[in-house]
mmJSON file of the N, C-alpha and C atoms, coordinates in Angstrom:
{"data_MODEL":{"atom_site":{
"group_PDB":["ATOM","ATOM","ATOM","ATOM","ATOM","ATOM","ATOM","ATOM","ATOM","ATOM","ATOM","ATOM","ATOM","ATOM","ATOM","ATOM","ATOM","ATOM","ATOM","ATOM","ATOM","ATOM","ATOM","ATOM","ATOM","ATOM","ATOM","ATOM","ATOM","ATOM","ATOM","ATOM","ATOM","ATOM","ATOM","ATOM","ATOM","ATOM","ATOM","ATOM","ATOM","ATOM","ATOM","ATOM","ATOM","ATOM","ATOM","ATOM","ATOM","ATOM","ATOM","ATOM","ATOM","ATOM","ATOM","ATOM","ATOM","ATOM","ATOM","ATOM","ATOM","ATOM","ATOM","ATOM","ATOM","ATOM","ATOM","ATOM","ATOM","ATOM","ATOM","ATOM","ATOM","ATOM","ATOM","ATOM","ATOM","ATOM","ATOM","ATOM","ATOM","ATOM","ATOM","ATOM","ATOM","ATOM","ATOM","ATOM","ATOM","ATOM","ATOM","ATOM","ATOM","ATOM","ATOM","ATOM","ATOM","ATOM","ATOM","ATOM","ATOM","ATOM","ATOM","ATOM","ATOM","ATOM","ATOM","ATOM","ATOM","ATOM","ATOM","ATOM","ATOM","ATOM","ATOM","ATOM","ATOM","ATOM","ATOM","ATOM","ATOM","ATOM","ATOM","ATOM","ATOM","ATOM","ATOM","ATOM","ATOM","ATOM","ATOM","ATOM","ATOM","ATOM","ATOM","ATOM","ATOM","ATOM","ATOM","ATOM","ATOM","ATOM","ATOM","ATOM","ATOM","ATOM","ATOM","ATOM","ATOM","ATOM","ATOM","ATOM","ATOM","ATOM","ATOM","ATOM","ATOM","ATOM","ATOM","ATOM","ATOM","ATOM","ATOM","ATOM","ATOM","ATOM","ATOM","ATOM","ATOM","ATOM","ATOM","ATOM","ATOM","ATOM","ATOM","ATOM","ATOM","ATOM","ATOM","ATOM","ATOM","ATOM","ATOM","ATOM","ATOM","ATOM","ATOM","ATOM","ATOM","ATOM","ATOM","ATOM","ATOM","ATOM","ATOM","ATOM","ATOM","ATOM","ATOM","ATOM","ATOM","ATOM","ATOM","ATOM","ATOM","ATOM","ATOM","ATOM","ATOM","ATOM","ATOM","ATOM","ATOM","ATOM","ATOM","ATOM","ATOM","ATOM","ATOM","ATOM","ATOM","ATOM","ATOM","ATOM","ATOM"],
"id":[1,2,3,4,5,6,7,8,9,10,11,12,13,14,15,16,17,18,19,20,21,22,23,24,25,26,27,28,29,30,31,32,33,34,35,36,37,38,39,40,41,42,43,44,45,46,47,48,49,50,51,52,53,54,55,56,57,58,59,60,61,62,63,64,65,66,67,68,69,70,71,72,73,74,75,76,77,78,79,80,81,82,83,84,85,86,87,88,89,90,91,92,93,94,95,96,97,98,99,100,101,102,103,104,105,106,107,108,109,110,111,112,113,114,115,116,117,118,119,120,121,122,123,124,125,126,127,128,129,130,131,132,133,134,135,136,137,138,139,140,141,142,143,144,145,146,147,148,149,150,151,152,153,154,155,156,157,158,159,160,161,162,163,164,165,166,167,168,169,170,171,172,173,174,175,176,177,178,179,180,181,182,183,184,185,186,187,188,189,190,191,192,193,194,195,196,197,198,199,200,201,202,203,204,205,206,207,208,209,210,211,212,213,214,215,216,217,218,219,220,221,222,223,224,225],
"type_symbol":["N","C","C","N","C","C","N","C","C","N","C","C","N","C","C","N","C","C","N","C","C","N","C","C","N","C","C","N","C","C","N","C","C","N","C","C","N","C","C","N","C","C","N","C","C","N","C","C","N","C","C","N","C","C","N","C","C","N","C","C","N","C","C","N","C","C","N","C","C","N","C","C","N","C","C","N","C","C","N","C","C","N","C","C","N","C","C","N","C","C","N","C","C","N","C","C","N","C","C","N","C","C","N","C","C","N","C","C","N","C","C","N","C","C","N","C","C","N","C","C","N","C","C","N","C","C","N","C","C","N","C","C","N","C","C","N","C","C","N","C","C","N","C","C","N","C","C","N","C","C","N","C","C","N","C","C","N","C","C","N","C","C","N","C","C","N","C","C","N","C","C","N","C","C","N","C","C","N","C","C","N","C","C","N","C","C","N","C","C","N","C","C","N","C","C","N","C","C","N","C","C","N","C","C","N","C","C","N","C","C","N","C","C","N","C","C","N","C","C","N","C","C","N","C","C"],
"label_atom_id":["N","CA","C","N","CA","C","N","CA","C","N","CA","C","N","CA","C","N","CA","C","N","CA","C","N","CA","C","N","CA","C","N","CA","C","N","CA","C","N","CA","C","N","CA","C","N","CA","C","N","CA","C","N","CA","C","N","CA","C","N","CA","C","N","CA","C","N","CA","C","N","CA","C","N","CA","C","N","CA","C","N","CA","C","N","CA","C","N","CA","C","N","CA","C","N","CA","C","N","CA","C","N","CA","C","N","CA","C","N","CA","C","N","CA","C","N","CA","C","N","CA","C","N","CA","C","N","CA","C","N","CA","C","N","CA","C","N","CA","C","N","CA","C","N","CA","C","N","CA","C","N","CA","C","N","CA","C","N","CA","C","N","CA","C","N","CA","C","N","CA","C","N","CA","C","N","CA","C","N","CA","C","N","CA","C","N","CA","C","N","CA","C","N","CA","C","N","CA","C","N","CA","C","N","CA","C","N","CA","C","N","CA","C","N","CA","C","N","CA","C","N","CA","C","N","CA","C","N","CA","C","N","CA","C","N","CA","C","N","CA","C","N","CA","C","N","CA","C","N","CA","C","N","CA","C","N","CA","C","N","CA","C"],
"label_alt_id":[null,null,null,null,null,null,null,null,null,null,null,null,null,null,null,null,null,null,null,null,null,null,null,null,null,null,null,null,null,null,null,null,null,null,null,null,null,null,null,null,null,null,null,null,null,null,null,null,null,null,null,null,null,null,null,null,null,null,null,null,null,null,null,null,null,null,null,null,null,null,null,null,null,null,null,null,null,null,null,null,null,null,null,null,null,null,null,null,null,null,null,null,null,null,null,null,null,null,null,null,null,null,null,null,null,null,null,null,null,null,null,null,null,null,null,null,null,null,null,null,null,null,null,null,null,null,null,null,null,null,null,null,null,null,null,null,null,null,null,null,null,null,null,null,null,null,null,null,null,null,null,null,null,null,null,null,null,null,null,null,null,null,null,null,null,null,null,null,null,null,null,null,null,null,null,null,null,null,null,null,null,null,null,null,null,null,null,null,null,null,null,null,null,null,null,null,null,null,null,null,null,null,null,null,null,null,null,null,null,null,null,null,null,null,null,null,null,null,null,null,null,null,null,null,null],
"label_comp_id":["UNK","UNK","UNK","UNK","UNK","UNK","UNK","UNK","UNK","UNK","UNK","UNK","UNK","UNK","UNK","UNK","UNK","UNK","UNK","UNK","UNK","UNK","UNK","UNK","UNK","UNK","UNK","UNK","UNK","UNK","UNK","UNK","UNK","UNK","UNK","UNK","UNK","UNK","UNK","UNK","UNK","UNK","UNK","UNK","UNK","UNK","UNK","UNK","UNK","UNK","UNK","UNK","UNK","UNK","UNK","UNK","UNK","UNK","UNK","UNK","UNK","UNK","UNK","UNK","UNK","UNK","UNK","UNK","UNK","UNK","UNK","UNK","UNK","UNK","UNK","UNK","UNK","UNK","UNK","UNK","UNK","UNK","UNK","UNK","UNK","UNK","UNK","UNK","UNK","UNK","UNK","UNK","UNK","UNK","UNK","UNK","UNK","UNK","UNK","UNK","UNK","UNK","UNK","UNK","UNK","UNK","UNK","UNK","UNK","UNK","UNK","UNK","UNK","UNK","UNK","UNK","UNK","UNK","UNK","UNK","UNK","UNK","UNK","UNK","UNK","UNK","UNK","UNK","UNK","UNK","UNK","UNK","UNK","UNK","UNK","UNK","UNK","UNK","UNK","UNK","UNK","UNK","UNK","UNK","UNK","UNK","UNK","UNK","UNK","UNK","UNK","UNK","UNK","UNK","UNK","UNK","UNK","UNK","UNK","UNK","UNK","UNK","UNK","UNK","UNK","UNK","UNK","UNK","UNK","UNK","UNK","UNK","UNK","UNK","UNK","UNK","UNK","UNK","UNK","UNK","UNK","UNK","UNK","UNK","UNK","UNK","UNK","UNK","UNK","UNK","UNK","UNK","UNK","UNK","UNK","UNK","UNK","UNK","UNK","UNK","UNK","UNK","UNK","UNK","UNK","UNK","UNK","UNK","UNK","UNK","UNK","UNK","UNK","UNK","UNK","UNK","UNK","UNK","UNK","UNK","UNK","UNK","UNK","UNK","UNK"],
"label_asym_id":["A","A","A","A","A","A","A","A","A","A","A","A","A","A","A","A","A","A","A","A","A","A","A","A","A","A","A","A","A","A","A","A","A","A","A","A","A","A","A","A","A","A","A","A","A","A","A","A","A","A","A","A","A","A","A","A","A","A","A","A","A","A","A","A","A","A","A","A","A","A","A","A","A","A","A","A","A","A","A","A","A","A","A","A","A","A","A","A","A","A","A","A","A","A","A","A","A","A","A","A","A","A","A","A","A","A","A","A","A","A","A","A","A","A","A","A","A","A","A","A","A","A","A","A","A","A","A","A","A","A","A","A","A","A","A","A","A","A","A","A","A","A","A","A","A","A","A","A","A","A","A","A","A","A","A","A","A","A","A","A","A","A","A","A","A","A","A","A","A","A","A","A","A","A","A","A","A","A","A","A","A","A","A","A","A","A","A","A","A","A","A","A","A","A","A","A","A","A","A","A","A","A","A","A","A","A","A","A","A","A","A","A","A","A","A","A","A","A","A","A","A","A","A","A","A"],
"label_entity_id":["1","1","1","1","1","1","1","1","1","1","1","1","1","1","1","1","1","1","1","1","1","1","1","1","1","1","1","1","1","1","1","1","1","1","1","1","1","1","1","1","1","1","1","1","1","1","1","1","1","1","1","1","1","1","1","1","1","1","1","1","1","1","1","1","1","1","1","1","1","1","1","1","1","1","1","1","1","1","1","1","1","1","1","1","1","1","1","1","1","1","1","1","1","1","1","1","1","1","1","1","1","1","1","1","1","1","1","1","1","1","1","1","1","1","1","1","1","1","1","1","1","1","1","1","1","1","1","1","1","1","1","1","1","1","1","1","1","1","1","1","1","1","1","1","1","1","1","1","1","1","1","1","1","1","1","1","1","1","1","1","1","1","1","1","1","1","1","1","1","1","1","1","1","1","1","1","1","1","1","1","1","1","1","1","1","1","1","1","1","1","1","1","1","1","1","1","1","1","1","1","1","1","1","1","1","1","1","1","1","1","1","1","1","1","1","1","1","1","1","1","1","1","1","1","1"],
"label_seq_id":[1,1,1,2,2,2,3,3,3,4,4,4,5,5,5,6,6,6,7,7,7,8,8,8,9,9,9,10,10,10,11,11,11,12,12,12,13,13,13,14,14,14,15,15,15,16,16,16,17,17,17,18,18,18,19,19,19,20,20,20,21,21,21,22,22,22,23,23,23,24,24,24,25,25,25,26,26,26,27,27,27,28,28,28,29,29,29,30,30,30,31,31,31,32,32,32,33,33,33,34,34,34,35,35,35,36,36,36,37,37,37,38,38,38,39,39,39,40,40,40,41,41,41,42,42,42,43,43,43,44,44,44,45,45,45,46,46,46,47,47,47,48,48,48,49,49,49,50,50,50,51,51,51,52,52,52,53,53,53,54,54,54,55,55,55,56,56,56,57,57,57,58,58,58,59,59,59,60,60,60,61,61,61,62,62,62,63,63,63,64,64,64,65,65,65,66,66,66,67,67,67,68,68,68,69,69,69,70,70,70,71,71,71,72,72,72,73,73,73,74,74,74,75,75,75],
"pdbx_PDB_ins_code":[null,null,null,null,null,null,null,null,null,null,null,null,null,null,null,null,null,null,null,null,null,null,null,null,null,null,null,null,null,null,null,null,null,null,null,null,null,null,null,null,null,null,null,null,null,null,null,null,null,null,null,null,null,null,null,null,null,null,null,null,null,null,null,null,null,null,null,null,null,null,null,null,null,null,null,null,null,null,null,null,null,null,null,null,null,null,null,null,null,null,null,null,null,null,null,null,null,null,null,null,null,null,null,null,null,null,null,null,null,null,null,null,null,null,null,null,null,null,null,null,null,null,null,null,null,null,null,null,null,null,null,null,null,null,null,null,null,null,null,null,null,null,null,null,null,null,null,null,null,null,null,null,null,null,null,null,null,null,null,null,null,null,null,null,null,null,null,null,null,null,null,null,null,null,null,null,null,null,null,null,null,null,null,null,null,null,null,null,null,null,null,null,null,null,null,null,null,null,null,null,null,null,null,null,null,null,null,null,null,null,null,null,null,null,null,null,null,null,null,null,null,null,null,null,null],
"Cartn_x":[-16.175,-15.272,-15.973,-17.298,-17.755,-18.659,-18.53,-19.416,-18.451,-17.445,-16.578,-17.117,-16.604,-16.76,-18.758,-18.955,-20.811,-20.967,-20.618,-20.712,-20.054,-19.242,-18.814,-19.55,-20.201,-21.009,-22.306,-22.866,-23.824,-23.985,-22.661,-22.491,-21.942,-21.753,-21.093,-22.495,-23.656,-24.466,-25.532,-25.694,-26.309,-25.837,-25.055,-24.075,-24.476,-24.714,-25.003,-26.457,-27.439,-28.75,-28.963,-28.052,-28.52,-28.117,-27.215,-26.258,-27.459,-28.217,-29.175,-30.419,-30.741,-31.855,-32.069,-31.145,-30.73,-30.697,-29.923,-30.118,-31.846,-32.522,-33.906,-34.539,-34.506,-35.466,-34.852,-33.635,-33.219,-34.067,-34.328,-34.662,-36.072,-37.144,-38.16,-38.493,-37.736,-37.766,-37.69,-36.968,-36.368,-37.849,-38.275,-39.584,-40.639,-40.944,-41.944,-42.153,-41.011,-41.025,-40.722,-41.294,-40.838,-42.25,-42.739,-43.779,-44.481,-45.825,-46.711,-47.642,-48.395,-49.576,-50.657,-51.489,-52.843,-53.959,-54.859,-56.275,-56.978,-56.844,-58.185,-59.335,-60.24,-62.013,-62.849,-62.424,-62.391,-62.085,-60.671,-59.577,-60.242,-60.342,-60.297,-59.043,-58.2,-56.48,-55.522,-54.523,-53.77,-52.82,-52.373,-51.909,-50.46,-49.476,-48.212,-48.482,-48.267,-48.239,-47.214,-46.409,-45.878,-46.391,-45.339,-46.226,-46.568,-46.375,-47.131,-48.072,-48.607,-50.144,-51.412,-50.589,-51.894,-52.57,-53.729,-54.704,-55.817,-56.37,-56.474,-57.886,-57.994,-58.973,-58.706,-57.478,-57.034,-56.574,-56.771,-55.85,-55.301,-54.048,-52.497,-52.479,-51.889,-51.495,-49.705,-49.635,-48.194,-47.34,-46.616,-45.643,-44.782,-44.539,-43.605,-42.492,-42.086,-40.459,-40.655,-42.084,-41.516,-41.839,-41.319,-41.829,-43.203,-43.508,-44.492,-44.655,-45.235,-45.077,-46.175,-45.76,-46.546,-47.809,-48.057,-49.666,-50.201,-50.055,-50.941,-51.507,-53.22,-53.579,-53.821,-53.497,-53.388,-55.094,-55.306,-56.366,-56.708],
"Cartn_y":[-72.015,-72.188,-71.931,-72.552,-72.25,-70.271,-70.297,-68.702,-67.587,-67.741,-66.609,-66.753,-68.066,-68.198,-67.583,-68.443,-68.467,-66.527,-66.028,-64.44,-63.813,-64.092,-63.547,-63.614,-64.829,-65.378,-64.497,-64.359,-63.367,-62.149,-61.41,-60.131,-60.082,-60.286,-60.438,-60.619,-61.961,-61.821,-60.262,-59.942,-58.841,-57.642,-57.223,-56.652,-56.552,-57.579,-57.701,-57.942,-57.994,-57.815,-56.285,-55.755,-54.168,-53.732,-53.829,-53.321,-53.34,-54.602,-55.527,-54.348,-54.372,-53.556,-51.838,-51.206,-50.262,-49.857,-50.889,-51.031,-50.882,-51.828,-52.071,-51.055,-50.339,-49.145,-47.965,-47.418,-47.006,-47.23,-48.575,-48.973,-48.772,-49.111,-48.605,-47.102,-46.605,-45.0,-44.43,-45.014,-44.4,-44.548,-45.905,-46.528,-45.483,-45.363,-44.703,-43.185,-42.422,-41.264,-41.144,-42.441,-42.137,-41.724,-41.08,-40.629,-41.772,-41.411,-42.439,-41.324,-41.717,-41.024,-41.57,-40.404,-41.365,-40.482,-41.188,-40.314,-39.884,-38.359,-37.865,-37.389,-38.118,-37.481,-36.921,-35.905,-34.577,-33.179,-33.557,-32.583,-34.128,-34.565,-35.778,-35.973,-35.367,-35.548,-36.851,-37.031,-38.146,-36.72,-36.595,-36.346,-37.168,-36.371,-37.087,-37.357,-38.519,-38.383,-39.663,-39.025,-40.448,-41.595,-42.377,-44.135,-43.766,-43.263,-43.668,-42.851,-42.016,-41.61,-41.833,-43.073,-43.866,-44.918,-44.911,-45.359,-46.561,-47.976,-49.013,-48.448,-48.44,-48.455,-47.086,-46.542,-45.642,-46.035,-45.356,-45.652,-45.27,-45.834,-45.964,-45.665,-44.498,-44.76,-45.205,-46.609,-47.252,-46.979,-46.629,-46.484,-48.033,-48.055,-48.615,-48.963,-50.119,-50.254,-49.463,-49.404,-48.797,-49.676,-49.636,-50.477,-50.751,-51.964,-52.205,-53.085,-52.903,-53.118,-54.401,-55.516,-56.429,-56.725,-55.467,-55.335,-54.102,-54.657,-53.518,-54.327,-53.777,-54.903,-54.461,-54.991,-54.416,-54.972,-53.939,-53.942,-54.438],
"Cartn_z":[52.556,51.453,50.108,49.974,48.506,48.586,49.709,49.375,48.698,49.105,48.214,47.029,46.343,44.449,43.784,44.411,44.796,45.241,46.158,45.774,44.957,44.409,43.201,41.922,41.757,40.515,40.563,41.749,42.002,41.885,41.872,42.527,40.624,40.095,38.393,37.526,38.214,37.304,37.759,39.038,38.996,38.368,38.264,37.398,36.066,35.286,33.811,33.592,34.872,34.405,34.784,35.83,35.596,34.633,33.8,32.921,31.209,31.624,30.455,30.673,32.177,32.553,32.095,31.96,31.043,30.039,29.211,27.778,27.317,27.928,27.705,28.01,28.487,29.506,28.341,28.17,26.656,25.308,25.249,23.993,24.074,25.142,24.95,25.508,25.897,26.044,24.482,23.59,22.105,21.873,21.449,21.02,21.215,22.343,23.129,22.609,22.118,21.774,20.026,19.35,17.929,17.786,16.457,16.08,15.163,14.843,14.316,13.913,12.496,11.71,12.618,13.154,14.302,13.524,13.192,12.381,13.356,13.159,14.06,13.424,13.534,13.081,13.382,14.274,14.157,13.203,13.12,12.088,10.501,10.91,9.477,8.487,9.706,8.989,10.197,9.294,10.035,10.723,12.037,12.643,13.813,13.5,14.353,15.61,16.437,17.818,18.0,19.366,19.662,20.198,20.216,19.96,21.645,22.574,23.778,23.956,23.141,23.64,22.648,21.831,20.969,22.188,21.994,22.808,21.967,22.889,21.697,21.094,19.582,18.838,17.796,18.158,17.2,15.615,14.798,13.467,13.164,12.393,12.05,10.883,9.947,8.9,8.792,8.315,8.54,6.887,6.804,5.256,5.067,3.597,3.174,4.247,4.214,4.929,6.575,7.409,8.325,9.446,10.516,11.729,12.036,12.171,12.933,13.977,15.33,16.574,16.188,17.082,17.527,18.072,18.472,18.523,18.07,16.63,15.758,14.685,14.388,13.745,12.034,11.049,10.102,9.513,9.066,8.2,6.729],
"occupancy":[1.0,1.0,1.0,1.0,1.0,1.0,1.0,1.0,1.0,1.0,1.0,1.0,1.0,1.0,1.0,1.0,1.0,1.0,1.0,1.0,1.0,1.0,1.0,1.0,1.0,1.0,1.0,1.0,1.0,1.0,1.0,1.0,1.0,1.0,1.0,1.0,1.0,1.0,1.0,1.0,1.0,1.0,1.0,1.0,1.0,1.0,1.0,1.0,1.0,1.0,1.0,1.0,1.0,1.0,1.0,1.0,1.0,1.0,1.0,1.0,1.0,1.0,1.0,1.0,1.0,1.0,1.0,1.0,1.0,1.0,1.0,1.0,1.0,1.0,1.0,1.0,1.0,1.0,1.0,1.0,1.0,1.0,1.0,1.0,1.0,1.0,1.0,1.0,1.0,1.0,1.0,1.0,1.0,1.0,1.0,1.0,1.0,1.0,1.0,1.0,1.0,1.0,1.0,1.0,1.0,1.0,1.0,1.0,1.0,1.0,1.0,1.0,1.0,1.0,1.0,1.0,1.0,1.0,1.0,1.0,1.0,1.0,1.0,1.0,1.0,1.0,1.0,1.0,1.0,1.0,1.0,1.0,1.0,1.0,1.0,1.0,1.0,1.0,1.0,1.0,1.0,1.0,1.0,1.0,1.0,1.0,1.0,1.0,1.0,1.0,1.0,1.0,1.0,1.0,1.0,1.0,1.0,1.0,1.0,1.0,1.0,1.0,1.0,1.0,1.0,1.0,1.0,1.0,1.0,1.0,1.0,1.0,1.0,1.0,1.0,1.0,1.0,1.0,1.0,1.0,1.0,1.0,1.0,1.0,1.0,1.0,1.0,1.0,1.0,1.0,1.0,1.0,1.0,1.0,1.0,1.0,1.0,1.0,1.0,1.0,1.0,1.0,1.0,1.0,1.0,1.0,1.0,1.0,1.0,1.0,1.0,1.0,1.0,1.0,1.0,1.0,1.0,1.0,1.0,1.0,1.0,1.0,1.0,1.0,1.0],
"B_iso_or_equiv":[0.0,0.0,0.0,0.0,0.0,0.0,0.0,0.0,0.0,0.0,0.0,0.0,0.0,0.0,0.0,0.0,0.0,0.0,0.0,0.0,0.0,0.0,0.0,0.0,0.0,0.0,0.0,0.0,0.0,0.0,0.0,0.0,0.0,0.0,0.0,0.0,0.0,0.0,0.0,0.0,0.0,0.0,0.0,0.0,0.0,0.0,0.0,0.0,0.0,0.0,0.0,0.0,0.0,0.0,0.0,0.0,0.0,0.0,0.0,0.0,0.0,0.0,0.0,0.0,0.0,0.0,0.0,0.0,0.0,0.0,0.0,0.0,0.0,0.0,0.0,0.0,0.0,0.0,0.0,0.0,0.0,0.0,0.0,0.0,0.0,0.0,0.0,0.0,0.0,0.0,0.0,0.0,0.0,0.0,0.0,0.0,0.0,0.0,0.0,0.0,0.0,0.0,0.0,0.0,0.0,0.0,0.0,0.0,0.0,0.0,0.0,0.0,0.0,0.0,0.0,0.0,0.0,0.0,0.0,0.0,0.0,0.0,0.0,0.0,0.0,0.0,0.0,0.0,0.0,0.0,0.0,0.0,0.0,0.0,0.0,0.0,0.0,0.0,0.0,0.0,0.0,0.0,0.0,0.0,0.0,0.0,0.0,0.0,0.0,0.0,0.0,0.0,0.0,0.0,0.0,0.0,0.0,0.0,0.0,0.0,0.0,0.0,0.0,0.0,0.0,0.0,0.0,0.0,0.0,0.0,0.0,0.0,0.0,0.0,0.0,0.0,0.0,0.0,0.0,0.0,0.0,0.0,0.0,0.0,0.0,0.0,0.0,0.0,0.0,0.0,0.0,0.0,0.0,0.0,0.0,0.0,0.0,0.0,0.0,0.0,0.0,0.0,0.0,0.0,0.0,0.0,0.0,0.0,0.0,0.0,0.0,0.0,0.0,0.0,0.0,0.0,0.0,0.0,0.0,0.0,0.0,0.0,0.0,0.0,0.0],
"pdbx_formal_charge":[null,null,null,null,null,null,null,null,null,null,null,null,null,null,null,null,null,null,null,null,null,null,null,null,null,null,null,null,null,null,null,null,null,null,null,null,null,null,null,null,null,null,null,null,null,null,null,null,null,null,null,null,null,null,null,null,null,null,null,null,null,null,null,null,null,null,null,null,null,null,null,null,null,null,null,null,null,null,null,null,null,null,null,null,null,null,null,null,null,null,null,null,null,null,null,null,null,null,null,null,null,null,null,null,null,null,null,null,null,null,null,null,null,null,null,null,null,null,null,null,null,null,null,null,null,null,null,null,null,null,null,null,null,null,null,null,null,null,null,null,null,null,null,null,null,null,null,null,null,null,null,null,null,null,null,null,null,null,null,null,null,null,null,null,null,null,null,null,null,null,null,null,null,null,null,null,null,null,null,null,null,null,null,null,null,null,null,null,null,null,null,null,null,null,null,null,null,null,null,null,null,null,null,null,null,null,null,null,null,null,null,null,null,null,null,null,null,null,null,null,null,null,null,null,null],
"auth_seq_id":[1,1,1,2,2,2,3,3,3,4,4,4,5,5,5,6,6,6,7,7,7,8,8,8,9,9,9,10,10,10,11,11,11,12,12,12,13,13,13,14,14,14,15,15,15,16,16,16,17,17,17,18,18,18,19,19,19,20,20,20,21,21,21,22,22,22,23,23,23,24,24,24,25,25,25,26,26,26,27,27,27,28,28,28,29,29,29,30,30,30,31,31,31,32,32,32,33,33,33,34,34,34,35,35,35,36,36,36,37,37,37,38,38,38,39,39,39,40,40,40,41,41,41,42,42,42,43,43,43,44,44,44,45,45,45,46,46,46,47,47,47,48,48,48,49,49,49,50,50,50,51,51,51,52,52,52,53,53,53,54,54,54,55,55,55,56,56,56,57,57,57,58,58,58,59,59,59,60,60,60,61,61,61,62,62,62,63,63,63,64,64,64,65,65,65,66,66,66,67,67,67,68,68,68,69,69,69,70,70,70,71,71,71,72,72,72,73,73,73,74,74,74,75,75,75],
"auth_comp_id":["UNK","UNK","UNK","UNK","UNK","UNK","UNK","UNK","UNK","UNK","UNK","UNK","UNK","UNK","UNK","UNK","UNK","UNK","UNK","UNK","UNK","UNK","UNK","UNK","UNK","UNK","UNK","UNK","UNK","UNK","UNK","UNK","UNK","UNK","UNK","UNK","UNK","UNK","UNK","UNK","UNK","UNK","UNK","UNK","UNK","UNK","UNK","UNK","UNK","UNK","UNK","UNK","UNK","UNK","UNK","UNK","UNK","UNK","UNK","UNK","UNK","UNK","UNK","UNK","UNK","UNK","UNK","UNK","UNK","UNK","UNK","UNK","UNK","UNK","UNK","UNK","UNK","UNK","UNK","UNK","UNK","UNK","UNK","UNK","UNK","UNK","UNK","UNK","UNK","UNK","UNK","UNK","UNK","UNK","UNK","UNK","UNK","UNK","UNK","UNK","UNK","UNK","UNK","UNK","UNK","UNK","UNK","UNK","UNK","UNK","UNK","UNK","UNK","UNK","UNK","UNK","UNK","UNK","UNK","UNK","UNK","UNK","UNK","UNK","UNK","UNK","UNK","UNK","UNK","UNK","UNK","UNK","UNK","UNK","UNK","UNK","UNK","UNK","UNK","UNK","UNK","UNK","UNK","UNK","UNK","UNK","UNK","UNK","UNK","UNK","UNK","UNK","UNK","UNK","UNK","UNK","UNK","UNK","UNK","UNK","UNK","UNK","UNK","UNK","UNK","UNK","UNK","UNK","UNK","UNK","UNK","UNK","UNK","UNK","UNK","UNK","UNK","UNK","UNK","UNK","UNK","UNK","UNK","UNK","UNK","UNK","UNK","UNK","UNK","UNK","UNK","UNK","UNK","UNK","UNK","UNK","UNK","UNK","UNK","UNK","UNK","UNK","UNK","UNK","UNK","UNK","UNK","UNK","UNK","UNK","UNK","UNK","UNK","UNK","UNK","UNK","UNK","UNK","UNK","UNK","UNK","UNK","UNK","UNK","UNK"],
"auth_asym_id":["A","A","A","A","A","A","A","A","A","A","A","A","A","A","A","A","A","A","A","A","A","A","A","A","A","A","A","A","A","A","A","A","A","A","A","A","A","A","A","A","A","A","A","A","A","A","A","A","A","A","A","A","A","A","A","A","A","A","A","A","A","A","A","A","A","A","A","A","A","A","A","A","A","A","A","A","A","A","A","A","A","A","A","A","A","A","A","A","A","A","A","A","A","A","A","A","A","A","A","A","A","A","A","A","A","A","A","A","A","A","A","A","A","A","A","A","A","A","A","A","A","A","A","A","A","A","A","A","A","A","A","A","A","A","A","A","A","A","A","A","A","A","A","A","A","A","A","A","A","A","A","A","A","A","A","A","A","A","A","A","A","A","A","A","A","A","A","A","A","A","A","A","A","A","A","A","A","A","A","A","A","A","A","A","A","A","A","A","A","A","A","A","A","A","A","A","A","A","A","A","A","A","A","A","A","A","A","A","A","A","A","A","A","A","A","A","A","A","A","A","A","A","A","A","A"],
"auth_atom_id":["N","CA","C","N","CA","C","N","CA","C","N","CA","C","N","CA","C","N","CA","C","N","CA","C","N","CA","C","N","CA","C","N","CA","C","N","CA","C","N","CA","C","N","CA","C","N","CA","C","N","CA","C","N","CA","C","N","CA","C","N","CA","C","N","CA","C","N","CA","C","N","CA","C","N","CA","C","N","CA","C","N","CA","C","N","CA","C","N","CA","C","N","CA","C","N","CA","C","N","CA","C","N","CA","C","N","CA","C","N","CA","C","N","CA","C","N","CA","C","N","CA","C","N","CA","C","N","CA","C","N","CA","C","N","CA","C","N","CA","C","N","CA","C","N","CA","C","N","CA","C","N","CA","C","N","CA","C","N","CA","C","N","CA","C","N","CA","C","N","CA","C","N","CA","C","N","CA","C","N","CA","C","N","CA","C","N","CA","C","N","CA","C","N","CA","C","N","CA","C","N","CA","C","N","CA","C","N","CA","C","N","CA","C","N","CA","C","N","CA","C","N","CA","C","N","CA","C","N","CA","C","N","CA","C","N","CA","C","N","CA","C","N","CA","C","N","CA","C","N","CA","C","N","CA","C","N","CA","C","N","CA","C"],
"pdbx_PDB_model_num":[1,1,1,1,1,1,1,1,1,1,1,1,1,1,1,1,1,1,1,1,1,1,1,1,1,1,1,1,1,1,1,1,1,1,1,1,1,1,1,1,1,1,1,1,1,1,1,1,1,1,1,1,1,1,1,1,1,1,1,1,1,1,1,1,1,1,1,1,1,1,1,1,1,1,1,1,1,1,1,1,1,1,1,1,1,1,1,1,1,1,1,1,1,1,1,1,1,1,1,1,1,1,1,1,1,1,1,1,1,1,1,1,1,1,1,1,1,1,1,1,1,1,1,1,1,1,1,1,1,1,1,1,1,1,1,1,1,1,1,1,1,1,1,1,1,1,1,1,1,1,1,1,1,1,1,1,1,1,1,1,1,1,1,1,1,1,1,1,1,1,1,1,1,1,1,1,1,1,1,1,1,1,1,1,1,1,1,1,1,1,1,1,1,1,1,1,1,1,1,1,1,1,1,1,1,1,1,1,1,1,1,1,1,1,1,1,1,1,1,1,1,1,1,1,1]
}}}
């Protein structure tokens, strides 16, 4: 008697964490492919790269008003 209601509640919340799971995987897919100033000292110029092929101990030149991620350490 209670498994009908009880699979429904289940089968509704899985539903809205795939639905959640999506959204998120979106949002850091966008993230992942925005660009960022990365200094190379080599060229000794700041150069574009996106945020997923900065690697730790690189430097950031960050602008006015623009995002900054939670693990980035400001100088």
């Amino acid at each position: 008697m209670m498994a009908i209601p009880l699979t429904c509640v289940v089968i509704v919340s899985m539903f809205k964490d795939a639905f959640e799971d999506i959204k998120r995987h979106n949002s850091d897919k966008e993230e992942n492919t925005s660009k960022a100033e990365v200094y190379d000292p080599e060229s000794k110029k700041f150069l574009s790269k996106d945020w997923k092929s900065i690697k730790p101990g690189q430097i950031l030149k960050v602008k006015e008003d623009e995002f900054i991620p939670a693990d980035l350490l400001l100088l």
